[in-house]
N, C-alpha and C positions, 0 to 999 in steps of 0.2 A: 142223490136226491135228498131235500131237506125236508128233519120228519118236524111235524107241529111239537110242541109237547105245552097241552093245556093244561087247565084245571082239572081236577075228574069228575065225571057224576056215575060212572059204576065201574066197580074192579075189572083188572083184566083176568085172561083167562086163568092167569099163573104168573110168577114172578119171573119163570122162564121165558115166557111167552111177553112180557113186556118188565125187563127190570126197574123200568121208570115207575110203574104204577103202583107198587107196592110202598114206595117213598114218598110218590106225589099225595096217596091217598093219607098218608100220615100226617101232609100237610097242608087238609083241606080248608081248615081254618084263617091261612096263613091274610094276614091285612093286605099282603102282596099278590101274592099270587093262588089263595085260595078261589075257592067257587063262590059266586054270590048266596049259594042256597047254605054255605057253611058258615059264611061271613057277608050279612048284606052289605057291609063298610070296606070289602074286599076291592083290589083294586084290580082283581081278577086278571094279572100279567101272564099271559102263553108265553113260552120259548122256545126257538125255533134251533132244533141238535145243529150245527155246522159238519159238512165232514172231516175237520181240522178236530174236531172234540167240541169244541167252543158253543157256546149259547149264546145267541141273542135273541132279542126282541126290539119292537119299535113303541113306543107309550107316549104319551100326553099324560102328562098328571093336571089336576086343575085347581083354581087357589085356594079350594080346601084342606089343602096341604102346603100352603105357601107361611114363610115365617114374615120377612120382608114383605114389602106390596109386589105380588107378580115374580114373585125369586121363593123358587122351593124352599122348603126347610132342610137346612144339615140332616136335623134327626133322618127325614124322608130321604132324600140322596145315600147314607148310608145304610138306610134298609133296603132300599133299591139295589145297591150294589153287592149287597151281603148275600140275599133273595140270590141274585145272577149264581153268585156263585154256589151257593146253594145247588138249584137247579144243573149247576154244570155238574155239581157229583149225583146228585138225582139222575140225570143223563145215562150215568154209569151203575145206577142201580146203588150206588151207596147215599147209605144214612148217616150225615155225620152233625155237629153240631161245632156254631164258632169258638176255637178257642181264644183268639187272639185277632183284629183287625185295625188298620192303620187307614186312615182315608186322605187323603190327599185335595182339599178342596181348589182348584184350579182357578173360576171364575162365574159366576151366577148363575144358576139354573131357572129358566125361564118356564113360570107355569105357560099351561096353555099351549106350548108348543110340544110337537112331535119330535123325540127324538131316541137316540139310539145307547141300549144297555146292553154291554156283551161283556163274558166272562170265562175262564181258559184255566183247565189247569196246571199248574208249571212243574210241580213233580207230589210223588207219593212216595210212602214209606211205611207198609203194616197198617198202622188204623190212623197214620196222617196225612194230612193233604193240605197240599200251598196252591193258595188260587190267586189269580188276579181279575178287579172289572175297572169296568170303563165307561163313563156315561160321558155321551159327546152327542153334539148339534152341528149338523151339517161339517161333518168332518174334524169339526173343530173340539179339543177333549175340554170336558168340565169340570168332572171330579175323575178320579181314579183311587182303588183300593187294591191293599194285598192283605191277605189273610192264611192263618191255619187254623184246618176244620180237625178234627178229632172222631172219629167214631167210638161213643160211648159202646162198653160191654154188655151193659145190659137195655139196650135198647130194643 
């Protein structure tokens, strides 16, 4: 079964009891995927756990964030992608922050339309971790990113 993973608007019981929340609620500000009551400029993206590990989502951005006419912004497709992966170690209860990401821009991102962001982890190592995402429109991929996340020590 696929669990939601939203925004928050109150902590869970324990970090036992949901290890997502304790991370999500660290990032309730996020322009992405925060809460509107933490950021009204939030773009308020849920993600949905996979049972592969994977996260997605389905989103529409609209041309408040377009650089071209009706064609997303780079900046925005890389925070979109960054956010997935993000989210996919939040999944796992881990806090980490980008140290390093490559984006791959494939072909225009269309505002206004619906389409799909997923992101996967491919391995870990003590406090690193290598992700990849993928934002694609009806099957067909747009951009795609890989990154290493780091968990800081004193966070």
């Amino acid at each position: 079964m696929k669990q939601m993973l939203s925004a928050p608007t109150a902590p869970a019981a324990s970090p036992q009891d949901d290890p997502y929340g304790e991370a999500r609620l660290a990032h309730a500000g996020c322009m992405i995927c925060g809460g509107r009551d933490g950021n009204p400029q939030s773009q308020a993206l849920s993600f949905e756990r996979q049972p592969d590990g994977s996260v997605s989502t389905l989103c529409r951005i609209g041309r408040q964030c377009q650089g071209y006419d009706g064609i997303l912004h780079g900046g925005m497709i890389s925070a979109l992608l960054d956010a997935a992966m993000t989210h996919c170690l939040f999944a796992l209860g881990v806090r980490a922050v980008t140290a390093e990401m490559t984006v791959r821009f494939i072909a225009p991102v269309p505002t206004d339309r619906p389409f799909l962001l997923t992101a996967q982890v491919v391995s870990r190592k003590r406090r690193m971790h290598w992700l990849e995402a993928r934002l694609s429109l009806n099957a067909k991929p747009l951009a795609r990113a890989k990154a290493r996340f780091i968990e800081p020590r004193n966070v």
